[in-house]
C-alpha positions as CSV (number, residue, x, y, z in Angstrom):
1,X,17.2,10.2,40.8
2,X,19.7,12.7,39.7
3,X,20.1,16.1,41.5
4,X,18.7,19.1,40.1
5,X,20.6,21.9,38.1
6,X,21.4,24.8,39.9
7,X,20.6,27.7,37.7
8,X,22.8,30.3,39.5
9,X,20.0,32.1,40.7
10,X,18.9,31.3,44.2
11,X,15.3,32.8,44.4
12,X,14.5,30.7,40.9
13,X,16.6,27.3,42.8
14,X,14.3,27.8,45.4
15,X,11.0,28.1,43.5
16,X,12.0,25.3,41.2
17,X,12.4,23.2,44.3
18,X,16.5,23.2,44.3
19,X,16.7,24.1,40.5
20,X,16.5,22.2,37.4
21,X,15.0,18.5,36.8
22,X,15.2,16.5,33.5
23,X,12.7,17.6,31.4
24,X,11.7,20.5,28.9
25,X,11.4,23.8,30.9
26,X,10.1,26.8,28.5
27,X,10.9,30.1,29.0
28,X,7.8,32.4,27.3
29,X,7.2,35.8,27.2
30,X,6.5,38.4,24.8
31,X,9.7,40.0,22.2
32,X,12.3,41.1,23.8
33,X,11.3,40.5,27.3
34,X,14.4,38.9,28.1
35,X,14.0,35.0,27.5
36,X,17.5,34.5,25.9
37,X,18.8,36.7,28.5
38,X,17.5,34.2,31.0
39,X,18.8,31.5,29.0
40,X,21.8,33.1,28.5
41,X,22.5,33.4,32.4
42,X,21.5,30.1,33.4
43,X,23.4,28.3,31.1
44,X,26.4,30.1,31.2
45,X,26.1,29.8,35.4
46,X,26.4,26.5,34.5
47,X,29.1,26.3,32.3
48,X,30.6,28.5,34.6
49,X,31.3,25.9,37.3
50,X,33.1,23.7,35.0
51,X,30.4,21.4,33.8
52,X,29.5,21.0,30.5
53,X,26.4,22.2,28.2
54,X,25.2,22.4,24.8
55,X,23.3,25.3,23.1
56,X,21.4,25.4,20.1
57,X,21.1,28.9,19.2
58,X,18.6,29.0,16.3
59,X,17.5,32.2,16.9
60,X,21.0,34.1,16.8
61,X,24.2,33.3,15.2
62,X,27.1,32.0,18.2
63,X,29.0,35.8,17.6
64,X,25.9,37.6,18.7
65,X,25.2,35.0,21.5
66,X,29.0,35.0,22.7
67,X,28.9,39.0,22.4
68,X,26.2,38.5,25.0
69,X,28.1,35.8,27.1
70,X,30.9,38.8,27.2
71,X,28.9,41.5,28.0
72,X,27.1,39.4,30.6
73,X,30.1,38.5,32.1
74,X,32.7,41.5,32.2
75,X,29.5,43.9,32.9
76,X,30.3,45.8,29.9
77,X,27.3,47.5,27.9
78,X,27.1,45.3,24.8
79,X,26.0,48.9,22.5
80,X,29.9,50.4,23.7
81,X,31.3,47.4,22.8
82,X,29.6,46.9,19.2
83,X,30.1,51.4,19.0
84,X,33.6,51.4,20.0
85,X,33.2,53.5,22.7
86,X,33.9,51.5,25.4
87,X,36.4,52.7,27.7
88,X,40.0,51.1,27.8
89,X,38.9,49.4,31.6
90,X,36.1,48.0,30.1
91,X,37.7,46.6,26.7
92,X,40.5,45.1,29.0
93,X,37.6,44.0,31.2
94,X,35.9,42.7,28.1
95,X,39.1,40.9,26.9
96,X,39.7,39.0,30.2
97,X,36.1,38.0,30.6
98,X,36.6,36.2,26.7
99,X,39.3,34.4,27.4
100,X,37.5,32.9,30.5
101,X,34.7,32.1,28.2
102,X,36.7,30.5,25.4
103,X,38.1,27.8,28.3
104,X,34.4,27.1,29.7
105,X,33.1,23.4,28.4
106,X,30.0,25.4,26.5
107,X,29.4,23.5,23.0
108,X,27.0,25.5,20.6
109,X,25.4,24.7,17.2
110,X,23.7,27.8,14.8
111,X,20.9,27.7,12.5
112,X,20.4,24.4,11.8
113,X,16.6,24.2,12.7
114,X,16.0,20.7,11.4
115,X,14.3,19.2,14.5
116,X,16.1,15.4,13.6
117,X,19.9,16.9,13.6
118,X,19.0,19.4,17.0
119,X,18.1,16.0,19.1
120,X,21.0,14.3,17.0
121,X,23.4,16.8,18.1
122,X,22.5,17.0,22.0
123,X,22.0,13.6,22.3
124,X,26.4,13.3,20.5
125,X,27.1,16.2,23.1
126,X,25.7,14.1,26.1
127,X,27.7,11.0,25.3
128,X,30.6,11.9,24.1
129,X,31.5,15.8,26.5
130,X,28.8,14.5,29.3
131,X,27.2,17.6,29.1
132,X,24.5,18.3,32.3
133,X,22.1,20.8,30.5
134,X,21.1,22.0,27.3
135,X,19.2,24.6,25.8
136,X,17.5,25.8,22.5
137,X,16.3,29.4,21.5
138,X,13.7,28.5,20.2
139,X,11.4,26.2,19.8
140,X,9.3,27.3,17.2
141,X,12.4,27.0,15.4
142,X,13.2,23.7,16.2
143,X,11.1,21.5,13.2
144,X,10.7,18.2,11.7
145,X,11.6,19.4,8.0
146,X,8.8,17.7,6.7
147,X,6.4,18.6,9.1
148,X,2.7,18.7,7.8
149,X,2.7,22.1,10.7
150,X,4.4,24.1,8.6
151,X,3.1,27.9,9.1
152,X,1.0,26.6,12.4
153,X,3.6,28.5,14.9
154,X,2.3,27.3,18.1
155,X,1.5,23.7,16.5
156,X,5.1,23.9,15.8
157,X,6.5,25.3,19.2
158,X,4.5,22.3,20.9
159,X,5.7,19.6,18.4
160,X,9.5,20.7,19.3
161,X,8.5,20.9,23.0
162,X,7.5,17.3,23.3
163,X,10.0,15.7,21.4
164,X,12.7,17.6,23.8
165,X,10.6,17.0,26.9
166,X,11.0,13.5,25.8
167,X,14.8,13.4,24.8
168,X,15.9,15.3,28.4
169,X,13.7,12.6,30.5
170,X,15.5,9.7,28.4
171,X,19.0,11.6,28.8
172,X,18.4,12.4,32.4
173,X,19.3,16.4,31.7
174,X,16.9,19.8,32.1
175,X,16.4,21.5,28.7
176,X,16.2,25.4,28.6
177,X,13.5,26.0,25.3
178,X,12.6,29.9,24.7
179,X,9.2,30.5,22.7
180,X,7.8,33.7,22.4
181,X,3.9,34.5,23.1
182,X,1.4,35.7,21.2
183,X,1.6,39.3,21.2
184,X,-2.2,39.6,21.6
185,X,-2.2,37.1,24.5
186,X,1.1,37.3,26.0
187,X,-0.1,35.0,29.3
188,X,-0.3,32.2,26.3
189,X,1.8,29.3,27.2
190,X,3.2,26.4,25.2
191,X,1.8,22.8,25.9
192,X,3.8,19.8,26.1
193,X,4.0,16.9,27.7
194,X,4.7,16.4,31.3
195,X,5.6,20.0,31.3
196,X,8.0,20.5,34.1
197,X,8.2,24.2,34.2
198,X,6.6,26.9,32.0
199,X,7.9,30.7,32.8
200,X,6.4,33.8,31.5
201,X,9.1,36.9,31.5
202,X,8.0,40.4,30.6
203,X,9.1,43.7,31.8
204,X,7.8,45.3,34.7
205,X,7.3,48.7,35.5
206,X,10.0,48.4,38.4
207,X,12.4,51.2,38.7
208,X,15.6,48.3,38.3
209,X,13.6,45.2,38.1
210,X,11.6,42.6,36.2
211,X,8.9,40.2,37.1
212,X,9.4,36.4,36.4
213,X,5.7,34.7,36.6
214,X,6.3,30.7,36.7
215,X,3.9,27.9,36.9
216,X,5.8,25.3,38.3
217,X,4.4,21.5,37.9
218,X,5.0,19.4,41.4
219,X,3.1,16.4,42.1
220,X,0.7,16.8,39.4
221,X,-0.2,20.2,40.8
222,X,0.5,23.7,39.1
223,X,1.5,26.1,41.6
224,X,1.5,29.9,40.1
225,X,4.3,32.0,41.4
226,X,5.8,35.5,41.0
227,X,9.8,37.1,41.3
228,X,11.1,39.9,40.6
229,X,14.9,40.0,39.2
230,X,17.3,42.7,38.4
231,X,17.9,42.3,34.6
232,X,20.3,44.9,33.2
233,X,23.7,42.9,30.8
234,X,21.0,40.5,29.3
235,X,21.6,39.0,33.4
236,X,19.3,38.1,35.7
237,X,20.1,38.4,39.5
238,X,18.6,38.5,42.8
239,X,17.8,41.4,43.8
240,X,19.3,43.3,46.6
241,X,18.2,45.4,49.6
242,X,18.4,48.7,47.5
243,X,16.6,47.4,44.2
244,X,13.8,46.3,46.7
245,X,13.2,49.2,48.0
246,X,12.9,50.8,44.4
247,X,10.4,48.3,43.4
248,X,8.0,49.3,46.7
């Protein structure tokens, strides 16, 4: 059996059982309730530590995910970097954190949402840069061209969410998908086979932080659980002594 991902963030490690396991694991929550943000710093915690990964961003071009990755990782606000008005600290801060990025093994493919050439493309990355992990934001807009689903966006999400589930397993590698929720049901949750993980994400009304609601699969048995994170840098961390105190 091959070890588990760490994700970078130890509270989600621990829930997950020591962190990520082949498989599909999809991250769900409502519009901008920080699923690529999560994706964004698990992957890149990965990447990080010298190991390889491959992301399909079909949701965002690679500049706007990369401005991310920067902002994420200098801890520069992404709105004075895209304004001009951040300072000459955090531009040089900015710079440095880019040039670390540019020399992590992080391959990325953009708007190619053809379900076939997605698998295709992970599947090349795994044998030939050994990548660990893989994401893809998201998987409603990961489809079989000629798929009869066409319009049916939860059809669709589940449709991408088995044939990944199935291509980690094979692979031996976690897949990060992102899918949002129905806005009028925002607990609704994508079905796929042999699920290992599906997280809902949505905002809290925490003075610094936000609630992660999980329903981990183990042994056949779903086990609900709550976390609270601070998000702020589209990054999810623990949180600390003071940030808990906030949230009382």
């Amino acid at each position: 059996m091959k070890p588990r991902i760490k994700t970078g963030i130890e509270s989600l490690d621990v829930a997950l059982g020591g962190g990520l396991e082949p498989g599909l694991h999809v991250v769900a929550g409502p519009c901008s309730s920080g699923k690529s943000s999560l994706e964004g710093t698990i992957m890149t915690a990965i990447s990080g530590r010298g190991v390889a990964t491959a992301r399909a961003c079909l949701n965002m071009t690679m500049s706007n995910v990369l401005n991310r990755d920067v902002s994420r990782h200098s801890d520069v606000a992404l709105s004075n970097l895209n304004t001009g008005k951040a300072t000459k600290d955090e531009l040089k801060k900015a710079y440095e954190a880019s040039k670390e990025i540019c020399n992590w093994p992080m391959f990325m493919m953009e708007k190619d949402w053809d379900q076939e050439v997605v698998c295709k493309w992970i599947r090349k990355r795994f044998f030939i840069e050994k990548i660990v992990a893989a994401s893809v934001d998201n998987l409603s807009n990961c489809i079989l061209m000629d798929d009869d689903l066409l319009g049916d966006h939860l059809a669709l999400a589940n449709n991408s969410a088995k044939q990944l589930h199935a291509l980690g397993v094979d692979l031996g590698i976690p897949i990060l998908g992102t899918e949002a929720d129905s806005p009028v049901d925002p607990k609704l949750k994508v079905e796929c086979a042999s699920t290992i993980m599906i997280g809902t994400i949505r905002p809290s009304r925490g003075v610094r932080g936000w609630k992660v609601y999980l329903d981990v699969l183990r042994g056949g048995e779903v086990i609900p659980l709550e976390l609270w994170f601070q998000a702020d840098r589209f990054m999810f961390r623990d949180l600390n002594e003071e940030d808990e105190v906030n949230l009382k």
